[in-house]
N, C-alpha and C positions, 0 to 999 in steps of 0.2 A: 525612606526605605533604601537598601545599600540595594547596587547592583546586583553584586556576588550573591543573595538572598532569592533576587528574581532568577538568575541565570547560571547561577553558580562560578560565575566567572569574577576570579578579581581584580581593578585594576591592571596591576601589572602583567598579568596574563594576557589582559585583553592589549595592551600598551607594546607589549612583545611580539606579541601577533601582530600588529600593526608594523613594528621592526622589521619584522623575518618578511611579512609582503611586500614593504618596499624594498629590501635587497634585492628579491626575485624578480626586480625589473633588470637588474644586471648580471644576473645570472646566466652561464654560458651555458647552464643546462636548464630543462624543463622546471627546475622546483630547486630551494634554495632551502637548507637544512639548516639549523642550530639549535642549542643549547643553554638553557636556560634553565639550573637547579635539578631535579628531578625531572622537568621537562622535554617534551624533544617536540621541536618544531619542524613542518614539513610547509613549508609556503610554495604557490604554485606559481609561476612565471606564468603573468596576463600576455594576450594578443589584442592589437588594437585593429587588425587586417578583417576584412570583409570575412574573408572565407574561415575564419577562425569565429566568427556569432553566426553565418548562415552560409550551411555547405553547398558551393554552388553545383553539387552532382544530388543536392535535393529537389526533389521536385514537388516537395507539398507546400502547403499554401504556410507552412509558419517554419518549416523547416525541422519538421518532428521524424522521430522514427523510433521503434520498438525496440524496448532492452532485451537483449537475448537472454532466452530463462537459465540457458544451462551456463550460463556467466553471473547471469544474476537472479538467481531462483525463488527470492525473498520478494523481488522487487511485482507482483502482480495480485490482483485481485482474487483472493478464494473465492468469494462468492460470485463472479459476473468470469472469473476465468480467460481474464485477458490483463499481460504483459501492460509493464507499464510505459508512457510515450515520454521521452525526452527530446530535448534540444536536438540532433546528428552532428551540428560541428562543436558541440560541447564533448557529445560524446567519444567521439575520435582524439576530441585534443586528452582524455582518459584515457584511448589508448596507446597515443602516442606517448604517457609521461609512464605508464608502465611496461613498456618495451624501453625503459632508460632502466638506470642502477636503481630505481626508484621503489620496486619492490623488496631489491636485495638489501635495502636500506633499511625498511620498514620492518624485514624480518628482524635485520642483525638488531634492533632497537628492542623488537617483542621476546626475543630470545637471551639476549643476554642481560637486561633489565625490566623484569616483568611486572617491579612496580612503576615503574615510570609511566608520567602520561603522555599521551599521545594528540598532541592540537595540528590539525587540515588546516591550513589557513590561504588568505588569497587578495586582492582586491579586484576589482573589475570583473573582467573574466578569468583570471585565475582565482576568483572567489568560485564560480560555476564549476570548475576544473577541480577545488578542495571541493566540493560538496557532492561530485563523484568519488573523488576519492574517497572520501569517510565511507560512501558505500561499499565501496569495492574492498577497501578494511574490512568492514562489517559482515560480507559474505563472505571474504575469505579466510577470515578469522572467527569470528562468530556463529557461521552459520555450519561453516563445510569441515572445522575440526576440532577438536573436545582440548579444554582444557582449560586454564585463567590466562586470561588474556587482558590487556590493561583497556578500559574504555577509551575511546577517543572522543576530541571535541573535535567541532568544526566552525569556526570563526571565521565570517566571511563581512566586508563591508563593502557595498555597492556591486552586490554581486547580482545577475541576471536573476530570472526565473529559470529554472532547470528543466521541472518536470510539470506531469499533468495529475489531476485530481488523484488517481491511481497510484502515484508516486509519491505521493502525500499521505494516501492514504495506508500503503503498504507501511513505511515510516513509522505509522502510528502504529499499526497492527501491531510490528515486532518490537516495539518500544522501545524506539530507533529517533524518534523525532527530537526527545530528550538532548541530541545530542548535537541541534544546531542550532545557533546562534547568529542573527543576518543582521549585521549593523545597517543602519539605512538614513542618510540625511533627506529631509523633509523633501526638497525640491529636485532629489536623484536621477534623473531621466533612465538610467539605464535599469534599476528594477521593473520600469515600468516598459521597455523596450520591446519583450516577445508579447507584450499584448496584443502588438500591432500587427497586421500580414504583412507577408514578404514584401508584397508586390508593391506594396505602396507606400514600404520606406525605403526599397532596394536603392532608387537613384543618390538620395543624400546620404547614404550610410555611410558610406566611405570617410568624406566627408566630417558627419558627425564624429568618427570615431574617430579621426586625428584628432577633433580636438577634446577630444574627453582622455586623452593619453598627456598626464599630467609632464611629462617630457617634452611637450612640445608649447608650454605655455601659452596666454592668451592670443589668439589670434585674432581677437575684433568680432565686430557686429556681421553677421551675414546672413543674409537671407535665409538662405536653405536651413538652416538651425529654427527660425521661425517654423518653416513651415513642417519642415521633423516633427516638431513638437507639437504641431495641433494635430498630426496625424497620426502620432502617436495614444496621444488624449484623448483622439475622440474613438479611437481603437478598444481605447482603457475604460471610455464612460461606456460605450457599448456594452463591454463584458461586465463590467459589476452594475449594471441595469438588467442583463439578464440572471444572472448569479441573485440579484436582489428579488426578481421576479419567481421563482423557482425559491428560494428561502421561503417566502410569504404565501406559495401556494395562488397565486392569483397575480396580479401586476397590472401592468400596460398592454392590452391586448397585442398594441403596435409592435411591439416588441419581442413579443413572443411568437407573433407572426413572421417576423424579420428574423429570428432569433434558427423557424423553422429552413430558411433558404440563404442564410446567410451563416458561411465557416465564419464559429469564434473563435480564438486563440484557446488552445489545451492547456496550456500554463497555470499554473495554481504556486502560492506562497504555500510552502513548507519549513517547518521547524517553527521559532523563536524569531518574531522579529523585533527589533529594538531600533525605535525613530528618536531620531534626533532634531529635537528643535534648538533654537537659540540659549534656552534656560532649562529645558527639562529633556529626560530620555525615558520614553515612554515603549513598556513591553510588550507583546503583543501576541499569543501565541495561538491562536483563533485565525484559520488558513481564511474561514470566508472574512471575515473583520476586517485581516490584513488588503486584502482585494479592494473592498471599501475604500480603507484609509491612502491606500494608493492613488486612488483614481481623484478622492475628495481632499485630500491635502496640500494638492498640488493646483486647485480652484485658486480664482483670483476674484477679489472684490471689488476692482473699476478696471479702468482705462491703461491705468498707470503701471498697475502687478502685473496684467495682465502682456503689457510691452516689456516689463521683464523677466517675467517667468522664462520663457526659453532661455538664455543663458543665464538665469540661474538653476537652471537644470546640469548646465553642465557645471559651473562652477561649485554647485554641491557636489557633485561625483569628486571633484580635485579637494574637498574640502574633509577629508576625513581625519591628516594629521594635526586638526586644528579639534575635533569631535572627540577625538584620544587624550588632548593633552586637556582639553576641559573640563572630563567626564567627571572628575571630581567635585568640581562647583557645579554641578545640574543638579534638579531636583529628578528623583527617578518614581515615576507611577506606571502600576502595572492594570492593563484592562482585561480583565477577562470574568468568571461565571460569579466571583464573589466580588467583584468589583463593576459591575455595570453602569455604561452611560448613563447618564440622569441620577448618580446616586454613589454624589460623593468625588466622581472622578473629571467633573464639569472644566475643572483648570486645565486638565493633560487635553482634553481635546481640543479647548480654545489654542491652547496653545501651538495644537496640530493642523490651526483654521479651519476646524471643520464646521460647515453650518449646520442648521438642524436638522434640512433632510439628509446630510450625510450624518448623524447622530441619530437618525432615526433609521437608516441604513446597514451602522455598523450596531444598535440595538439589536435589529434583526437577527444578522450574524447571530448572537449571543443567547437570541431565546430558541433558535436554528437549533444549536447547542445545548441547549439548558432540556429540550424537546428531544433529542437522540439519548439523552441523559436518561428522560423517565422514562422513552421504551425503552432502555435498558434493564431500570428497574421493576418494569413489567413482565418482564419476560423471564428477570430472574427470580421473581413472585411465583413465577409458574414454574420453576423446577421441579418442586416440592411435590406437586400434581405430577410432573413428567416421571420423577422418580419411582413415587409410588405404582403406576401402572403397571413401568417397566417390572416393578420387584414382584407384582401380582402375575407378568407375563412368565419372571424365572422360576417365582416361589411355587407358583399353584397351576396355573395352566399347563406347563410342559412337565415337571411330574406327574399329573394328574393322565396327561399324556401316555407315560410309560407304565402306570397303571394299566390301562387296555391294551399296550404294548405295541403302538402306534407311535412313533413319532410327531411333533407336534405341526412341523411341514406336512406331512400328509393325513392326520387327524384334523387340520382345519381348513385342509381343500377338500375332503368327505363331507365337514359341516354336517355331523350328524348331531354331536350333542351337543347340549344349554353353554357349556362351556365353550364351544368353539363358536357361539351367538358373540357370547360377554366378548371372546377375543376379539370380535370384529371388530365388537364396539369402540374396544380400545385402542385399536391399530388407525382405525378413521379418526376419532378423539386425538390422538399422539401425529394424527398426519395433518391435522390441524392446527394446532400449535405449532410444530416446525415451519410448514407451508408459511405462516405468517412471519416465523423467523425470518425462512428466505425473503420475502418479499420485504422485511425493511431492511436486512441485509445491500439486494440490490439496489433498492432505490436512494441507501448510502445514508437511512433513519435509524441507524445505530453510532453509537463512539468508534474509532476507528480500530481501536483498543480490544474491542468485545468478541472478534472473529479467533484472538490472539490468545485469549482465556483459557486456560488449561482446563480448568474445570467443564468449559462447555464444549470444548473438543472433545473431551472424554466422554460427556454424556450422549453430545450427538454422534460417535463413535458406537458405544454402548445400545443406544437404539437403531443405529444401520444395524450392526448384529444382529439384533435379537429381531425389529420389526419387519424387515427388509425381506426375507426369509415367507413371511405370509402375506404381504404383497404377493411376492411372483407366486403363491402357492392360488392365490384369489381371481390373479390375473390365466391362470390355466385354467381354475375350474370357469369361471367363465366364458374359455376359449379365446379367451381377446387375442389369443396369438393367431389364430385363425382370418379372424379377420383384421387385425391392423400391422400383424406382424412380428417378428419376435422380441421380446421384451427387452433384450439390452439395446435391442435400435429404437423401438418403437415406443416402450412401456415404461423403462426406466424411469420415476420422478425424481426430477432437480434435488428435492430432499433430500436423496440421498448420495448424488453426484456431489452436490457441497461437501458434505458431511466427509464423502470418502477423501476428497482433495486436501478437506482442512488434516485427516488422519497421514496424508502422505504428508504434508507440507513438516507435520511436526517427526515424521520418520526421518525426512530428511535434515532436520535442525538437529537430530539425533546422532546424525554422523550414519546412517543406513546409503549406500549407494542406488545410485538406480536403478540398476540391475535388480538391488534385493527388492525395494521400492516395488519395480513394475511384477514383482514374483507374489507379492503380497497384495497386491490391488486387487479388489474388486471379490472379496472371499463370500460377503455376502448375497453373491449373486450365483452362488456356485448350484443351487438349483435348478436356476433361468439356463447355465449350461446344460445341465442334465436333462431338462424337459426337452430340450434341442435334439441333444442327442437320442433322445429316447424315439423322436419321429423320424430321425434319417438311418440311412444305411448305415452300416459299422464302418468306421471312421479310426481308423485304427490310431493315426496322429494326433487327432484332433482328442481323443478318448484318451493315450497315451500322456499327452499336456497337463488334461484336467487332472488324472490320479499324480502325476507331478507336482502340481500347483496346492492341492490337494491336503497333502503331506508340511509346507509351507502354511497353511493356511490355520492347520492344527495347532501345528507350531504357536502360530500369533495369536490362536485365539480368537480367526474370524467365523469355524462355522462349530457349530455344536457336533463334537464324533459319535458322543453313544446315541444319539438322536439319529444320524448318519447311518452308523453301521449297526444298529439292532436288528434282531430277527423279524421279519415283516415291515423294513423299512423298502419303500417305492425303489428306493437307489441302489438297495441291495438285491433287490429282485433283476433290476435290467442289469445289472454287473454281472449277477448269475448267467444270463442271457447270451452272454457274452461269446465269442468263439471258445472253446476251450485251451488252444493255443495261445490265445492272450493271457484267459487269465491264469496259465502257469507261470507265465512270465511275467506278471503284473506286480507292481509295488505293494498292491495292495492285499495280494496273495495272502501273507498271515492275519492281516486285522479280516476277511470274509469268513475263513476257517476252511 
């Protein structure tokens, strides 16, 4: 099987990218540009300095810290609602290289040749530094302004870990991941580096990183590289023993006890990895696999591997323009859902020395997977049921509604007739099925993919509308506000906080600003204001906001009008109510009459 087939990269793409990074070690600037056919190359100038892999003004235990959203808006979990973690001296060295010419570069490339492509590339740490960058592309072109824009690749070999699960995951969501490619030789120490804490490779780092800085050639046998290396490793076996524990639902007790008072590294492989052995280059695009294959690759089977494993740890890092010029004599096997350990692909992973528990490790991984797969397809089994309800709740209940000339929000907090029974039934039924969505949502038993699906934004869109509305009508007639408090503090369910985040997330890929964003938020709940207001004093501001937001809200399509403003609607009676001074001056002045 040809490379270009698994990664879409060809030879000499990836052969140029290898070029363009090594010039960027002599580059007077951040990043090193050329030209190559319709190509345009952006290589990032690596650091071999301490403070360039761990910022010495961090203070956590791995050197992580939070992407800022209104930078990078893409980059977070919809469903769990937190920002994604990265490296901080990776991140900085991001944006130290776009405070250089390096955006103005990027545009004059997107603007005056808009078929051309676009490859991030890097080694070392400027492999970490392209794999921001492609992000920061990606937001700022992709996400935050409309138009054709050329895709970028991002070619990185012997590049760190970046980010954390989240970061990975986001990736996927936006069908982002597609677009990285991580070369990696067998014995690389430096992918496997942020597995470790700070604390306990801080003294040799240094150190190690002279000599993994292919400019300064071999320096000899030395201790402190030993002892890197097992402290690294055993950093490394920790985290994919609990990663493997948590795949399998069960594990090592030991472990998971440890697992509870002991920080692991956040770090997670993201995109496409491609390993390099002596004869074959093997795919990889399974973030937990990869985890695996890093920690079990790098195992020794006597006495003898095992005294030289550490430097061949580094001398794999130095060994990538030797990986490029061979790429053509390897055989290439790719592991992933149609390709499984044990069936078929037994030579790639010999070749990867993996033994069996790590072959029954990175199986795991893959049925981990193949398992996120069928809830998927379980849930979108249940559409067909969600659909239907819904069309029962527009077609028949809320006409049925204006029949008696009741709106369907205050006909089914009355709950007088058969028909507002059936609606319960269906609102608790439909809060069912979601509820279970959220919860494989969070616990991350879905493709990463499926949060990203337009089809199921719009439906769970479509049901905040419409079901959202007899919640808070259910949760009054109850009283629950009486006693737990008012419902957008107190009552609010998560179902429909997702649901609303996932509809902004895709308002914003729309090219909508924040401002329109937070004007359109939360329309659904524009009753749970009204109940509010209906118990306090006249509130002239707060009253004056909602008929604002109100108007906005029509607009989008978040609250039903003729339901709103009909003759014996709840909300038109306490508007009546109103001082008469307001409402000459209200917005809403014509639609009461």
């Amino acid at each position: 099987m040809a490379l270009d087939a698994l990664t879409g990269l060809s030879n000499d793409l990836i052969a140029t990218s290898w070029r363009a990074s090594t010039k960027a070690y002599t580059t007077n600037d951040h990043y090193h540009q050329e030209v190559e056919g319709d190509t345009v190359f952006f290589a990032s100038r690596p650091s071999f300095l301490e403070k360039d892999w761990s910022d010495p003004e961090n203070g956590s235990p791995f050197g992580e810290t939070k992407m800022n959203r209104e930078q990078f808006p893409c980059m977070r979990s919809i469903g769990n609602d937190v920002d994604a973690t990265v490296n901080e001296a990776f991140l900085k060295n991001l944006q130290l290289l776009i405070s250089t010419s390096f955006p103005v570069s990027v545009k004059t490339v997107v603007d005056s040749m808009r078929s051309q492509r676009i490859v991030f590339t890097g080694h070392s740490s400027g492999g970490a530094t392209a794999i921001l960058a492609t992000v920061w592309y990606l937001e700022t072109y992709f996400t935050k302004q409309s138009g054709f824009f050329p895709e970028p690749l991002c070619v990185t070999f012997g590049a760190p870990l970046v980010g954390d699960y989240v970061f990975k995951h986001a990736l996927g969501r936006e069908n982002w991941s597609r677009f990285f490619v991580n070369f990696v030789t067998r014995f690389d120490i430096v992918p496997r580096i942020m597995l470790a804490r700070k604390a306990s490779t801080k003294q040799a780092l240094p150190r190690v990183l002279s000599q993994l800085d292919p400019r300064a050639g071999n320096q000899g046998n030395d201790q402190s590289i030993t002892g890197f290396f097992a402290t690294v490793m055993k950093d490394t076996a920790t985290v994919a023993h609990q990663a493997v524990c948590k795949l399998i639902g069960n594990g090592e007790p030991f472990l998971k006890t440890l697992s509870s008072f002991l920080e692991l590294s956040p770090y997670r492989p993201a995109g496409t990895f491609v390993f390099s052995t002596g004869t074959r280059l093997v795919s990889v695009s399974n973030s937990d696999a990869i985890l695996q294959i890093l920690f079990y690759a790098s195992q020794s089977s006597n006495e003898q591997e095992l005294s030289l494993r550490p430097y061949q740890s580094l001398s794999d890092h130095r060994s990538y323009e030797e990986m490029v010029h061979s790429m053509g004599m390897k055989v290439v096997s790719q592991l992933d859902l149609h390709h499984l350990p044990f069936n078929g692909e037994e030579s790639a992973l010999s070749d990867l020395g993996l033994s069996t528990r790590a072959r029954q490790c990175v199986r795991a991984a893959f049925e981990a997977e193949k398992k996120r797969v069928d809830n998927q397809s379980k849930i979108d089994a249940k559409q067909p049921k969600i659909v239907e309800k819904l069309v029962w709740i527009e077609d028949e209940y809320k006409p049925k509604c204006l029949t008696h000339k009741i709106g369907y929000y205050d006909s089914f907090k009355e709950s007088n007739e058969e028909k507002d029974f059936r609606a319960n039934v269906t609102r608790a039924e439909l809060a069912g099925i979601y509820d279970e969505v959220l919860g494989l949502v969070k616990e991350g038993q879905l493709p990463d993919g499926f949060e990203g699906r337009r089809q199921w934004i719009e439906l769970a869109n479509r049901y905040r509308r419409l079901i959202e509305p007899l919640d808070i009508s259910n949760y009054h007639r109850h009283l629950k506000n009486e006693d737990t408090g008012p419902y957008m503090i107190h009552g609010r369910p998560n179902r429909y906080k997702h649901s609303q985040r996932g509809y902004e997330h895709e308002l914003l890929k729309e090219g909508r600003s924040a401002e329109e964003i937070k004007r359109s938020e939360c329309g659904s709940c524009f009753w749970a204001e009204v109940e509010e207001l209906k118990r306090k004093e006249y509130d002239e501001a707060r009253i004056k906001k909602l008929e604002e937001l109100l108007e906005g809200w029509i607009r989008d399509k978040e609250v039903d009008d003729e339901h709103i403003f009909m003759e014996g609607s709840s909300f038109r009676k306490w508007w009546h109510s109103l001082p008469e001074v307001h409402r000459r001056g209200s917005s809403l002045r014509v639609r009461m009459g």
